[in-house]
C-alpha positions, -999 to +999 in steps of 0.1 A: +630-246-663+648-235-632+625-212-622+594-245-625+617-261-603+622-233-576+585-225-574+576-265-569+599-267-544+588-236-525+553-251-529+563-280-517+582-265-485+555-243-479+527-269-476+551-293-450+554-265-431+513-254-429+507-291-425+538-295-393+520-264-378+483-277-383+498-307-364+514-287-335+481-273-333+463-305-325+484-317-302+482-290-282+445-289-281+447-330-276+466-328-249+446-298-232+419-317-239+434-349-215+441-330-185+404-315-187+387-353-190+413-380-186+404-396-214+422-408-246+411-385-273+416-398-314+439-376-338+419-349-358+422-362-394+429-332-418+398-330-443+424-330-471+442-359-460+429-392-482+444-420-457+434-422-419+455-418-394+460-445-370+454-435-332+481-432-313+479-457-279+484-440-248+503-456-221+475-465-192+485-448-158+492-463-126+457-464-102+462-441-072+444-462-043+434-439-015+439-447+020+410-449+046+413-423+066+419-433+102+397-410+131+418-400+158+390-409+177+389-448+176+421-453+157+405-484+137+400-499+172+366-520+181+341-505+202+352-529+229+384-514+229+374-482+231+355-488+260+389-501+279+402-469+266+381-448+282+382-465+315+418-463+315+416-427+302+386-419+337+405-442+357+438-418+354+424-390+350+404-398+390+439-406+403+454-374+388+422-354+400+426-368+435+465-358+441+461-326+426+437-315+453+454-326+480+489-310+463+472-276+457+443-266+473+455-281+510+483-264+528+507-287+538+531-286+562+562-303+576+549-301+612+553-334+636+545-332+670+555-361+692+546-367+728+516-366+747+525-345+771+506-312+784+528-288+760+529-314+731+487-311+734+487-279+732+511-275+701+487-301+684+453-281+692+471-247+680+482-271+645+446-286+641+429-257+648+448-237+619+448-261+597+404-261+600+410-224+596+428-228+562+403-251+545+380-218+545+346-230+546+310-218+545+303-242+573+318-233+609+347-258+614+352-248+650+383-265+669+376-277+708+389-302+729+354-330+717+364-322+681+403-330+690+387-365+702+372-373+673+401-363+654+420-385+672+396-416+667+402-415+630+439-403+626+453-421+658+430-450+667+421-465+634+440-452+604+433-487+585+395-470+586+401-442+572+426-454+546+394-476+530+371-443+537+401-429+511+400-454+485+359-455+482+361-416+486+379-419+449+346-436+436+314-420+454+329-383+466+327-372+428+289-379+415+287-366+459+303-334+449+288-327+416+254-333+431+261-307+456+274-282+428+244-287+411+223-277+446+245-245+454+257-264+487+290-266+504+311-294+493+323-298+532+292-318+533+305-346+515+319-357+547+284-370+560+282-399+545+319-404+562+300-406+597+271-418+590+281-453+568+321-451+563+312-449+524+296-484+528+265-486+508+251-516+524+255-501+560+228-512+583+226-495+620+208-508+645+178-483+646+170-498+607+190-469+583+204-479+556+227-469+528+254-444+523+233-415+538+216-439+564+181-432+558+155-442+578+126-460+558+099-432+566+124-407+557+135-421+521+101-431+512+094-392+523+121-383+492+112-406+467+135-435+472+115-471+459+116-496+489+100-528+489+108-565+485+129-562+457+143-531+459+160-507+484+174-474+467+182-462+503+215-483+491+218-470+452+245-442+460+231-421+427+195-420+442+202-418+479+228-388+473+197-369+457+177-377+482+201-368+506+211-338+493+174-327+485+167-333+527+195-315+541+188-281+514+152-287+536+169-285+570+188-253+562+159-237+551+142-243+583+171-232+603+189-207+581+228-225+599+247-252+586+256-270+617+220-272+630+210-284+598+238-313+603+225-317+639+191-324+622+199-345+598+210-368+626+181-364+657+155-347+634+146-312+630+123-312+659+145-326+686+169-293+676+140-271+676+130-280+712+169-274+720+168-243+707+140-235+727+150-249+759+188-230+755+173-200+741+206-208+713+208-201+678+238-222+671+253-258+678+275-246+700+250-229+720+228-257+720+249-283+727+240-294+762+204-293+753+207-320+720+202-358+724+238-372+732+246-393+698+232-360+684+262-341+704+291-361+688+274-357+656+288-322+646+319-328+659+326-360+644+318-344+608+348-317+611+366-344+620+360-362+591+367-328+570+399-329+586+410-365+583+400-364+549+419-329+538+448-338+560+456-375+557+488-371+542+504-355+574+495-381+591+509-409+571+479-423+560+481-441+526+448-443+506+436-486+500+424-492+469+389-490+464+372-529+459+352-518+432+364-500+392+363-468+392+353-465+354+314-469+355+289-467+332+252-472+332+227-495+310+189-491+309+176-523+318+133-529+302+128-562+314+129-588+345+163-597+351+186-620+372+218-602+377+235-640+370+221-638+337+246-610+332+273-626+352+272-661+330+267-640+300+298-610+302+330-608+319+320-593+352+314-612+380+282-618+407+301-604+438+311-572+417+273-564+403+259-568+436+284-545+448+279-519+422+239-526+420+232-530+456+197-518+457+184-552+444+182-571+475+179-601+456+195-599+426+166-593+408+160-563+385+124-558+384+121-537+348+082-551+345+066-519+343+097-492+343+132-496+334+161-496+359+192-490+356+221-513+359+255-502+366+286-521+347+324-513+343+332-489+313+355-522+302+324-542+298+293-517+281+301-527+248+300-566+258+268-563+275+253-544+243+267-573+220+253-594+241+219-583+257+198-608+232+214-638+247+216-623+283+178-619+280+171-653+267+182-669+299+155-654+319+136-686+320+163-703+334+175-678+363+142-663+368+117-692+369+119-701+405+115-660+411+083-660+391+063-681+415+055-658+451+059-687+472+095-693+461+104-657+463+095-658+501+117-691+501+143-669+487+141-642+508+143-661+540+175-682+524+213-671+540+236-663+515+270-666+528+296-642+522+335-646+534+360-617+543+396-617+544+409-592+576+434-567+563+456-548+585+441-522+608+401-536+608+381-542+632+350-557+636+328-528+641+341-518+606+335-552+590+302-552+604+288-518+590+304-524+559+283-557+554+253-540+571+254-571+599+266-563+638+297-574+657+278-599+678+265-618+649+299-619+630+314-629+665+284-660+671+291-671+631+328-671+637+330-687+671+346-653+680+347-649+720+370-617+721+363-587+696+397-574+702+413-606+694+413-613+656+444-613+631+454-600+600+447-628+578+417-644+589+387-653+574+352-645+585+325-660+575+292-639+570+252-645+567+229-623+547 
């Protein structure tokens, strides 16, 4: 009887213990099973087993909710933002650019020379003369007593003119230089439009040139600048410079110097032909007495502009801030439009899109046939792109009157009256050029009886 009893309970023992390690066995294989799928997988019954086994609930797990990943780029800004961004971001790094040329590629130096005495002139020709020496150009900068002159005129006698020359330098020297980079020419010549317009895209003389590079109508037309009633690229500063840059790679070729080529780019290349034949020169130098006499000055006057320019800072002249951003960008206008469309539309006013679109002489982008281009502030791209539908929809209202040929002669003929506030060191001949009129017709509109006699302060009126 014992014995019955030990072998039913080794039976017994026996069975728990294959059935425990059956059950070990699926669990295991459950679980492995769970991290491969993530799903909740039902107990394997044994096929001996008579009664189900109920499922064991699993716990639900906590949903992991990825974040959106932020680009560096826009950091979850709007496009609007963005574009303030990046004029901020062009607008420093043009300050920063403009500092670090003058702190490291011009030698500076400590000297001041005061008097005007005989020995005092000639410290200050041995100074100016080494300091053209050290700016190490492919274009002569020879040093005389007319170059000291003209030195003089724009370090000395009006400081105020070259101090706005700075601050516009900031926005038209660098699509200037990379024009010339593109050419394989000497950035010295950068300087040009320095002497011809002051950096004034509207400049008028009184011969008829126009722009920043002063062309004469024959001449731009001759270089594919558009000009006709409604447009005058001599004044776009993108097209001119090309224009510009495209003539004077002309003039070198037919004279194989730099400062001849800059001699004709003022008289002509045929006027410096015949003084080359007369002298028997090869150079301006040589020449000189032989050119027309605004043609003389003309050379000179353009290393001195290289040196105001390079050397400002020793002469204590602070750069003004330039009247127009210096963040641009450009839109692709297709249709006829009135540039106060734009201005009721976006955030940018009339006075400032005339100024950076000065080629349409009267407001008018005539995209009929071609587009054009319109240039904005970076700030206000986006805005303009928002809102070009209902910019365009207005065209009936600002462009009706435009439409009909006898009222676009009406508007033509019409004065537009413009007012200027005098700052510190103008004069009139610099107000005038800068507004493309001449001193006598600021002086007759502003009951103005003495040139020299005007204050800081007052307000001139101006008809275009």
């Amino acid at each position: 009887m014992k014995k019955l009893l030990t072998l039913l309970l080794l039976a017994a023992l026996s069975t728990n213990t294959v059935l425990a390690a059956d059950g070990l066995f699926d669990r295991k294989k459950r679980t492995k099973r769970q991290r491969k799928t993530e799903q909740v997988v039902a107990v394997k019954v044994p096929a001996d087993e008579k009664k189900p086994i109920e499922e064991t609930p699993v716990e639900p797990q906590d949903t992991v909710v990825e974040k959106p990943v932020i680009n560096d780029l826009t950091l979850n800004l709007t496009p609007a933002q963005v574009d303030s961004l990046i004029a901020c971001w062009h607008e420093l790094r043009q300050e920063i650019q403009y500092d670090e040329y003058f702190r490291h590629y011009i030698l500076s130096d400590s000297v001041q020379i005061i008097g005007k005495d005989s020995i005092a002139d000639r410290q200050r020709d041995t100074l100016y003369a080494k300091r053209l020496k050290n700016l190490v150009s492919t274009i002569p900068l020879a040093y005389n007593y007319i170059v000291r002159g003209h030195i003089n005129r724009y370090v000395d006698i009006a400081p105020g003119t070259m101090s706005r020359i700075l601050g516009l330098s900031q926005v038209y020297f660098p699509l200037i230089e990379n024009e010339l980079m593109a050419a394989d020419m000497p950035i010295e010549l950068r300087a040009l439009p320095i002497i011809e317009s002051a950096l004034q895209v509207n400049a008028v003389s009184r011969a008829g040139a126009v722009g920043l590079w002063q062309f004469m109508p024959s001449t731009g037309k001759s270089y594919g600048l558009e000009i006709n009633t409604l447009v005058d690229e001599r004044r776009d500063p993108i097209r001119s410079t090309k224009a510009a840059i495209r003539f004077m790679k002309d003039l070198y070729r037919i004279f194989g110097d730099w400062t001849l080529a800059i001699a004709a780019y003022n008289c002509g290349p045929g006027n410096v032909n015949k003084a080359i034949a007369r002298s028997g020169g090869k150079s301006f130098w040589q020449i000189y007495d032989y050119l027309p006499r605004e043609t003389r000055g003309y050379v000179p006057a353009f290393i001195a502009a290289t040196y105001a320019y390079n050397y400002h800072r020793e002469h204590n002249i602070e750069m003004t801030k330039a009247p127009i951003p210096l963040a641009l960008d450009t839109i692709h206008v297709n249709r006829v439009t009135h540039l106060e469309q734009i201005s009721s539309t976006i955030d940018v006013n009339i006075e400032t899109l005339r100024l950076l679109n000065p080629q349409y002489r009267m407001d008018i982008i005539p995209a009929s046939t071609k587009p054009y281009t319109l240039v904005l502030p970076q700030r206000h791209i986006n805005q303009y792109i928002e809102r070009e539908a209902e910019i365009m929809a207005k065209d009936t209202v600002y462009l009706k009157e435009y439409l009909n040929p006898v009222n676009l002669d009406k508007k033509r003929l019409e004065t537009r009256v413009t007012y200027h506030k005098i700052k510190r060191g103008e004069t009139l001949g610099g107000i005038a050029r800068r507004y493309g009129v001449t001193v006598n017709q600021l002086m007759r509109w502003n009951g103005i009886k003495n040139a020299a006699r005007i204050r800081e302060g007052q307000r001139l009126r101006i008809e275009k």
